[in-house]
C-alpha positions in Angstrom: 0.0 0.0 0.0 2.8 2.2 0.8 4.8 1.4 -2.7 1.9 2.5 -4.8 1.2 5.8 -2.7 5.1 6.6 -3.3 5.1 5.3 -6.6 1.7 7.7 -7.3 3.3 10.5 -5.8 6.9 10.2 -7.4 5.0 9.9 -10.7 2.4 13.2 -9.9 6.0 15.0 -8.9 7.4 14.1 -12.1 4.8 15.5 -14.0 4.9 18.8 -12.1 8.4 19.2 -12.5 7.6 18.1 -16.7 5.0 21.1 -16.5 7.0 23.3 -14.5 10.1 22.8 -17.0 8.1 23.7 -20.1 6.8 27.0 -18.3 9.7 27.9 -17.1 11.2 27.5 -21.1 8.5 29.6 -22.5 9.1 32.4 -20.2 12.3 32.7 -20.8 11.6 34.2 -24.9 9.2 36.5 -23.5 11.8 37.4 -20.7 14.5 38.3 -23.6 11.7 39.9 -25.8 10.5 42.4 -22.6 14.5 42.9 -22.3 14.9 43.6 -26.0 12.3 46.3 -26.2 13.3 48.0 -22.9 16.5 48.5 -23.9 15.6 49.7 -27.0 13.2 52.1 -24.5 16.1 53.2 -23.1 18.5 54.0 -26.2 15.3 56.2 -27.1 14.9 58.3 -24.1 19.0 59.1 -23.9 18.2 60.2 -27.6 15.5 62.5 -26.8 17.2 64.1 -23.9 20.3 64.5 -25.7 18.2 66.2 -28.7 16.2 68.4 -25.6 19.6 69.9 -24.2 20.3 70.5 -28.2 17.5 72.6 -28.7 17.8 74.2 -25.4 21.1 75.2 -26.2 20.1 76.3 -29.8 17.3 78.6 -27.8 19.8 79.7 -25.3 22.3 81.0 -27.9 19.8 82.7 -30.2 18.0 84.4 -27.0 21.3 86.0 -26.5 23.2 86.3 -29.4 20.1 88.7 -30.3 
């Protein structure tokens, strides 16, 4: 009686660990993806701040070169 409850849980283990696996594989493409596009996020934003202090300083110069 004791053999087929370990033998039933070893088995129900096994498949958990079977599901868990294949989760754990899928995630790991959308993980990269999410990475991907936040660093491509972040290239952006250093652009637009670097093109923001450009045309502050444009502004600033014009103001007083006037």
């Amino acid at each position: 009686m004791e053999e087929a409850v370990v033998s039933f849980a070893i088995e129900r283990l096994g498949d958990l660990l079977i599901a868990e696996a294949k989760f754990l594989y899928g995630v790991r493409g959308q993980v990269e993806d999410a990475k991907a596009k936040l660093q491509w996020m972040r290239a952006f934003l250093e652009r637009c701040r670097c093109l923001m202090s450009e045309m502050v300083m444009k502004e600033f110069a014009t103001a007083f070169s006037k």
